[in-house]
NUDREN-269061 format. One record per residue: residue in one letter; residue number from 0; x, y, z of N, C-alpha, C, CB in turn. Coordinates in nm, 4 decimals. Atoms other than C-alpha are relative to their C-alpha. Glycine has a CB too. Example, Ala and Ser with C-alpha at 12.3 -4.5 7.8 and 13.67 -1.06 7.14 Angstrom:
2
ATOM residu num       nx       ny       nz      cax      cay      caz       cx       cy       cz      cbx      cby      cbz
ATOM      A   0   0.0890  -0.1190   0.0000   1.2300  -0.4500   0.7800   0.0900   0.1200   0.0000  -0.0992   0.0027   0.1246
ATOM      S   1  -0.0820  -0.1190  -0.0060   1.3670  -0.1060   0.7140  -0.0770   0.1090   0.0730   0.0414   0.0462  -0.1415
END
This chain:
93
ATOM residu num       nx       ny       nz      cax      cay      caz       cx       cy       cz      cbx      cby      cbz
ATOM      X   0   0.0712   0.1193   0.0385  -0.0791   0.9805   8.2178   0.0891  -0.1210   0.0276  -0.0422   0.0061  -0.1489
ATOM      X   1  -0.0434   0.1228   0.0128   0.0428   0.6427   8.3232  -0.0094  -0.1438  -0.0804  -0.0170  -0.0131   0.0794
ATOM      X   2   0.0304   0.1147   0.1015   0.0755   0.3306   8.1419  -0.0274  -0.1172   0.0966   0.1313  -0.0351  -0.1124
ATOM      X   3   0.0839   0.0956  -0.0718  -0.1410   0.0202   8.2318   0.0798  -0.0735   0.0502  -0.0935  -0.0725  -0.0666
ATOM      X   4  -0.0418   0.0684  -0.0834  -0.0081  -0.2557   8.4603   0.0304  -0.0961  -0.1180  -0.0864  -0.0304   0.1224
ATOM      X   5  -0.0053   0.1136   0.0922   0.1260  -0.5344   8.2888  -0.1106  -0.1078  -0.0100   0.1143  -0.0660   0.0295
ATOM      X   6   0.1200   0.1054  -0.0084  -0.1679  -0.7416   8.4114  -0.0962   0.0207  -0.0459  -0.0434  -0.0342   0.1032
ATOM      X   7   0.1221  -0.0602   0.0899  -0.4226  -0.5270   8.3002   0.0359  -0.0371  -0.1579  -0.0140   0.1853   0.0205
ATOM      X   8  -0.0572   0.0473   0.1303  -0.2539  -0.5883   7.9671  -0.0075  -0.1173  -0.0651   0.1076   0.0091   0.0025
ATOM      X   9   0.0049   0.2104   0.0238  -0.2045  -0.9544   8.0011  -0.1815  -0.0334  -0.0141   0.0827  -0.1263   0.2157
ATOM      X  10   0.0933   0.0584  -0.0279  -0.5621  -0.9531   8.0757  -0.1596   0.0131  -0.1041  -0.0001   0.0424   0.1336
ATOM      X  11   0.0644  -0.0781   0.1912  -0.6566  -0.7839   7.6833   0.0176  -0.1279  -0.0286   0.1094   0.1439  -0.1330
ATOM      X  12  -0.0018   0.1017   0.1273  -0.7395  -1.0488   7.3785   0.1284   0.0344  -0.0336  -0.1138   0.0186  -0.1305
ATOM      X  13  -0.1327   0.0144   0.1136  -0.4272  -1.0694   7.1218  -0.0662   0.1776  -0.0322  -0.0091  -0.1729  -0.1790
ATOM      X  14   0.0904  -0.1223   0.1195  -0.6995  -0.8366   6.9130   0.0130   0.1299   0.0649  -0.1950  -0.0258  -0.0252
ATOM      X  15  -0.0387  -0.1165  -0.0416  -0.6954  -0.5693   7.1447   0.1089   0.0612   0.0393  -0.0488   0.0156   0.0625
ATOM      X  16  -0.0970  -0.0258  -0.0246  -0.3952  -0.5541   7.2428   0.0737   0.0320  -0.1361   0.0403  -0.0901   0.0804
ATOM      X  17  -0.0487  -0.0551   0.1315  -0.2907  -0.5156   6.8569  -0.0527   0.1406  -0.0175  -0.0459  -0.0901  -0.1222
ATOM      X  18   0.0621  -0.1702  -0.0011  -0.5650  -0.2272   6.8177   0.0632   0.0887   0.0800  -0.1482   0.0194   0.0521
ATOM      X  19  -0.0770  -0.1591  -0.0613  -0.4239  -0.0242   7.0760   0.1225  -0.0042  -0.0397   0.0127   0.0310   0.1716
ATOM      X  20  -0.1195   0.0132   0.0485  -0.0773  -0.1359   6.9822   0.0217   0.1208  -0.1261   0.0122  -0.1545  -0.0451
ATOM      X  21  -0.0140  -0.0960   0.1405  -0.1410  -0.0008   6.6035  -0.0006   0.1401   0.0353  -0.1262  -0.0188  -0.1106
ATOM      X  22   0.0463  -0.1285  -0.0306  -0.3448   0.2816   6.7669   0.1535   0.0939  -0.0043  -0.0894  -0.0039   0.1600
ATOM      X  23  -0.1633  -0.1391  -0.0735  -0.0144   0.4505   6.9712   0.0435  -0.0177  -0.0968   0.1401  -0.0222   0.1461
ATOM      X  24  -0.1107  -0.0433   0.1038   0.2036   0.3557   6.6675  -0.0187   0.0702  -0.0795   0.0504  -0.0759  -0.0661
ATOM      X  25   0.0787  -0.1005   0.0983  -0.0310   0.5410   6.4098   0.0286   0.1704   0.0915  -0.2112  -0.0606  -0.0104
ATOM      X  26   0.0082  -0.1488  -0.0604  -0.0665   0.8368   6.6300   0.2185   0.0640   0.0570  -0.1496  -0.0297   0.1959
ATOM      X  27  -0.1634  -0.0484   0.0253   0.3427   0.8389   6.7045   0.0331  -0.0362  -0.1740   0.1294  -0.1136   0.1236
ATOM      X  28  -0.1072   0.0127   0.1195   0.4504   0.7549   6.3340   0.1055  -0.0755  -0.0089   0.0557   0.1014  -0.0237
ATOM      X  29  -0.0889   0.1449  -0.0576   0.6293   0.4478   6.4588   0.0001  -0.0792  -0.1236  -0.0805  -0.1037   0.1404
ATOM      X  30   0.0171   0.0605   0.0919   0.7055   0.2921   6.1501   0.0662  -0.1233   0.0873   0.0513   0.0591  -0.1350
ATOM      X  31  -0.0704   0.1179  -0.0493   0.9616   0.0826   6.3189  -0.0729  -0.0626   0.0455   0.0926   0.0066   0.0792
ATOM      X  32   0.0864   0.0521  -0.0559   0.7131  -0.0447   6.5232  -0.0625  -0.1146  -0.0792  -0.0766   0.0926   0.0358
ATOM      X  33   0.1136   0.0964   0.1554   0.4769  -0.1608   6.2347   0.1169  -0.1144  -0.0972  -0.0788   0.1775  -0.1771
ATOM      X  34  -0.1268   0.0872   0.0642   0.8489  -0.3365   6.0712   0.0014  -0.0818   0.0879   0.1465   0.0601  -0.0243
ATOM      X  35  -0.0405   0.0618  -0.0918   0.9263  -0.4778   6.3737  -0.1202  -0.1269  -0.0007   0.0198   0.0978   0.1257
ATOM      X  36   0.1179   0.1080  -0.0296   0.5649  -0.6756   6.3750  -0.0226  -0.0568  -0.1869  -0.1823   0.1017   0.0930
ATOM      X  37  -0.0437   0.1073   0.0614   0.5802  -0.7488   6.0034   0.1264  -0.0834  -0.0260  -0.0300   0.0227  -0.0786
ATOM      X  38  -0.0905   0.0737   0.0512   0.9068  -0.9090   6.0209  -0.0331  -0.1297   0.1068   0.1538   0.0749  -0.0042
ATOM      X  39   0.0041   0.1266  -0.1487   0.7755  -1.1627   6.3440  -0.1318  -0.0936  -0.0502  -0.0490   0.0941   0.2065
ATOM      X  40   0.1431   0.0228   0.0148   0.4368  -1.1932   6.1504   0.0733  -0.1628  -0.1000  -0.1201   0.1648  -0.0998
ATOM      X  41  -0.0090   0.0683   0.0333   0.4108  -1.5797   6.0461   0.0638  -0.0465  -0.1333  -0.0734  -0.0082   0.0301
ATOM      X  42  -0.0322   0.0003   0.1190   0.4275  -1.6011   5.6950   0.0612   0.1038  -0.1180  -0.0869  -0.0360  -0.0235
ATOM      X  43  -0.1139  -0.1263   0.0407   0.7168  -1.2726   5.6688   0.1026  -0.0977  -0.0869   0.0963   0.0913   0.1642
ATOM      X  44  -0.0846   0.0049   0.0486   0.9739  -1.4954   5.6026  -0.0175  -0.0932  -0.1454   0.0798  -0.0291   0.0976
ATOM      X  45   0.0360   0.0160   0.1635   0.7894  -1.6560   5.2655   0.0323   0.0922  -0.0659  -0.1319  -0.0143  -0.0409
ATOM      X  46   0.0381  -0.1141   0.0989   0.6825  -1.3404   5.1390   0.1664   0.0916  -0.0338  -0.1419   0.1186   0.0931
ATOM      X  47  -0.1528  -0.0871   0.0526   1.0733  -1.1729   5.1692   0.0347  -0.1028  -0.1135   0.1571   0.0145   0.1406
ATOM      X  48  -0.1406   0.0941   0.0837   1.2240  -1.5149   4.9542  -0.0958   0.0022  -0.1236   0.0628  -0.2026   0.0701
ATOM      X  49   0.0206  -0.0057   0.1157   0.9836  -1.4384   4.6877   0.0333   0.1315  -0.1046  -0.1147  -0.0328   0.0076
ATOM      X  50  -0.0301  -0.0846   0.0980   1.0691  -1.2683   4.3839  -0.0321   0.1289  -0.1283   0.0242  -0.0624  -0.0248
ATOM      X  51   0.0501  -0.0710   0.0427   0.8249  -1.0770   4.2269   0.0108  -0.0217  -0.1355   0.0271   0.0944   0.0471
ATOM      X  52  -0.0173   0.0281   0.1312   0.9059  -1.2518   3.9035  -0.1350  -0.0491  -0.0481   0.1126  -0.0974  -0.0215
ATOM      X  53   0.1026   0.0256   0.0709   0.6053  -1.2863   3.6162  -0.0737  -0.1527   0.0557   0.0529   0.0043  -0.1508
ATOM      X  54   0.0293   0.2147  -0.0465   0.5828  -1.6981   3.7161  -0.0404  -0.0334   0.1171   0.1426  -0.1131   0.0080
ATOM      X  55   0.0769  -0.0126  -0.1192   0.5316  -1.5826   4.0722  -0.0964   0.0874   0.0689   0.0641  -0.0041   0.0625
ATOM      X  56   0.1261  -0.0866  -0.0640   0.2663  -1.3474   4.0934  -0.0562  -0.0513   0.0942  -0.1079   0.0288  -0.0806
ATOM      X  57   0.0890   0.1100  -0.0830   0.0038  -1.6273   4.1999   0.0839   0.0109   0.1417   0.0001  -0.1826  -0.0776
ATOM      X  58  -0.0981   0.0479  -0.1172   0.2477  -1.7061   4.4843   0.0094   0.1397   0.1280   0.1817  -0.0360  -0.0850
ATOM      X  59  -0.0993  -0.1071  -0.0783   0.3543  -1.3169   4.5826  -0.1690   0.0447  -0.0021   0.1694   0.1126  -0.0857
ATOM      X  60   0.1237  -0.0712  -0.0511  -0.0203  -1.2133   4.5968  -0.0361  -0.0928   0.1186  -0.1277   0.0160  -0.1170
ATOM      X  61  -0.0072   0.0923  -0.1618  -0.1049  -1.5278   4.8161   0.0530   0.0338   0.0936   0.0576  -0.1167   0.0114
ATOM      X  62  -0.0806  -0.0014  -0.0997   0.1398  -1.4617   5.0215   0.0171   0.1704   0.0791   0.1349  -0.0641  -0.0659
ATOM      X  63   0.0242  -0.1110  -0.0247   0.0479  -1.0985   5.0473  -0.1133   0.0341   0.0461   0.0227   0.0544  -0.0793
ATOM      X  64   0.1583   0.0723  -0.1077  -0.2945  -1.1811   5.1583  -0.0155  -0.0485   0.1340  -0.0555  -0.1286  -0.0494
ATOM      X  65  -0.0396   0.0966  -0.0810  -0.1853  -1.3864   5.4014   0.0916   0.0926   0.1556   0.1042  -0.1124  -0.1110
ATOM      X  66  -0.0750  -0.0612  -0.1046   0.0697  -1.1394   5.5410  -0.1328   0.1110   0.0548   0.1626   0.0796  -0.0661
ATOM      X  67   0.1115  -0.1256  -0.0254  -0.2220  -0.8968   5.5230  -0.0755  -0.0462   0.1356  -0.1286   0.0195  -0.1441
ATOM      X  68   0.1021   0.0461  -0.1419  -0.4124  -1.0981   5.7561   0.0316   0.0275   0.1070  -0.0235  -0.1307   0.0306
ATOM      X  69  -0.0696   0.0219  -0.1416  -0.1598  -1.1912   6.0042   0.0074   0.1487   0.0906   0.1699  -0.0623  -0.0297
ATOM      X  70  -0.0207  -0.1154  -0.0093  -0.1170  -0.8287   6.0026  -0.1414   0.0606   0.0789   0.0385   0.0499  -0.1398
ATOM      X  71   0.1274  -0.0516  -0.0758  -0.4759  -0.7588   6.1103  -0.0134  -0.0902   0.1030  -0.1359   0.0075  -0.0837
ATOM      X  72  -0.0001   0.0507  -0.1171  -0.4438  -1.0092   6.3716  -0.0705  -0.1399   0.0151  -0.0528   0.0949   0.0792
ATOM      X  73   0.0807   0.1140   0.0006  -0.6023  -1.3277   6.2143   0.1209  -0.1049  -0.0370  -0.1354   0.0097  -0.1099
ATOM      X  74  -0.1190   0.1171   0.0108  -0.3688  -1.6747   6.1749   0.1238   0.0494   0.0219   0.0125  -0.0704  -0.1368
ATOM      X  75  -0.1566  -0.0371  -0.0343  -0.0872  -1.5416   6.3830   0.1135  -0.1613   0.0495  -0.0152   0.1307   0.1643
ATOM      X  76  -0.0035   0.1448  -0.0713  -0.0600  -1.8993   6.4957   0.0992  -0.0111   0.0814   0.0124  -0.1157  -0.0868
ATOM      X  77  -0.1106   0.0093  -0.1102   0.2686  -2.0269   6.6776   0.0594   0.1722   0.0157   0.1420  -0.1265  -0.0602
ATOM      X  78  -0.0632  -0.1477  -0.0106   0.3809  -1.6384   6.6546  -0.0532   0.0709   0.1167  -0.0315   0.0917  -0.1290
ATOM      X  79   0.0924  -0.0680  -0.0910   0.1024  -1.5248   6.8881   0.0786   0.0267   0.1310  -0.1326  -0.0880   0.0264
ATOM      X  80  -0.0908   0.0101  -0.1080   0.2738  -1.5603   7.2064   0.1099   0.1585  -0.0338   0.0900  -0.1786  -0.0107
ATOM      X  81  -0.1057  -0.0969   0.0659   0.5796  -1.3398   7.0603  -0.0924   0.1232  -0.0149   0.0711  -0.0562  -0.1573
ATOM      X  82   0.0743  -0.0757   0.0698   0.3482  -1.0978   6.8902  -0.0563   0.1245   0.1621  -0.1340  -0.1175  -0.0982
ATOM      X  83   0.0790  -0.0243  -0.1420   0.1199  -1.0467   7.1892   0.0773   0.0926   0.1384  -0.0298  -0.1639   0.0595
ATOM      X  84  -0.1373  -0.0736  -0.0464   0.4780  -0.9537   7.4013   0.0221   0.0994  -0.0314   0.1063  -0.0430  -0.0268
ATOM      X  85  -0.0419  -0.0726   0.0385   0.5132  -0.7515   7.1972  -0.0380   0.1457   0.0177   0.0042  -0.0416  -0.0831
ATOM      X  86   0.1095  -0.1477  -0.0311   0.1859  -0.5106   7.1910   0.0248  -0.0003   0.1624  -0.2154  -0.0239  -0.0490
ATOM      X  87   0.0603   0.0106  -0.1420   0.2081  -0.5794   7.5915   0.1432   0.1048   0.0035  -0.0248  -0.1823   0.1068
ATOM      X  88  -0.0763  -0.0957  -0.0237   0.5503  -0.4030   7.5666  -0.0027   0.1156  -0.0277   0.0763  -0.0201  -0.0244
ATOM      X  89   0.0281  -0.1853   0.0653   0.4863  -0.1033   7.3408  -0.0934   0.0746   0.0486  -0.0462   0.0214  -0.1522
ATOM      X  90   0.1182  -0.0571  -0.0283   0.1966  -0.0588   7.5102   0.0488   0.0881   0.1263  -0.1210  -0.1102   0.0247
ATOM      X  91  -0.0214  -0.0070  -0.0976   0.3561  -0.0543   7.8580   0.1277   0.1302   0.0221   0.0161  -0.1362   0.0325
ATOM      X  92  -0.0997  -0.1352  -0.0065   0.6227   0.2107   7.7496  -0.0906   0.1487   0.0178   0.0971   0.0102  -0.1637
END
């Protein structure tokens, strides 16, 4: 089985290119993989500097929502680019 052309790749949405992305990592057990994309995902480096303290729930659920999204592939915003590289590489291995 060969892996697609880079152009064919380039030439996927963000969205699909995540779906199959997840896909192969689910089916290998690639956690790293799945780390590697929440630590690039927009609003990662909020959600690490919060504390999980009583006063910041409000804050650490927001912000867990939020990562949730990015995570499914919605408000990746300036990250996209990066992101996108990213599935185009894992894909292409």
């Amino acid at each position: 089985m060969t892996s697609p052309s880079f152009a064919e790749l380039d030439a996927l949405t963000t969205e699909s290119l995540r779906e199959q992305a997840f896909a192969k990592a689910r089916a290998k057990h690639d956690v790293g993989f799945f780390w590697s994309v929440f630590k690039n995902l927009p609003d990662a480096g909020d959600a690490a500097s919060l504390d999980g303290a009583p006063n910041s729930i409000g804050p650490t659920v927001d912000e867990a929502v939020a990562l949730w999204r990015e995570f499914e592939g919605r408000d990746l915003g300036d990250r996209e680019p990066l992101l996108r590289a990213a599935f185009i590489d894992y894909l292409s291995r």
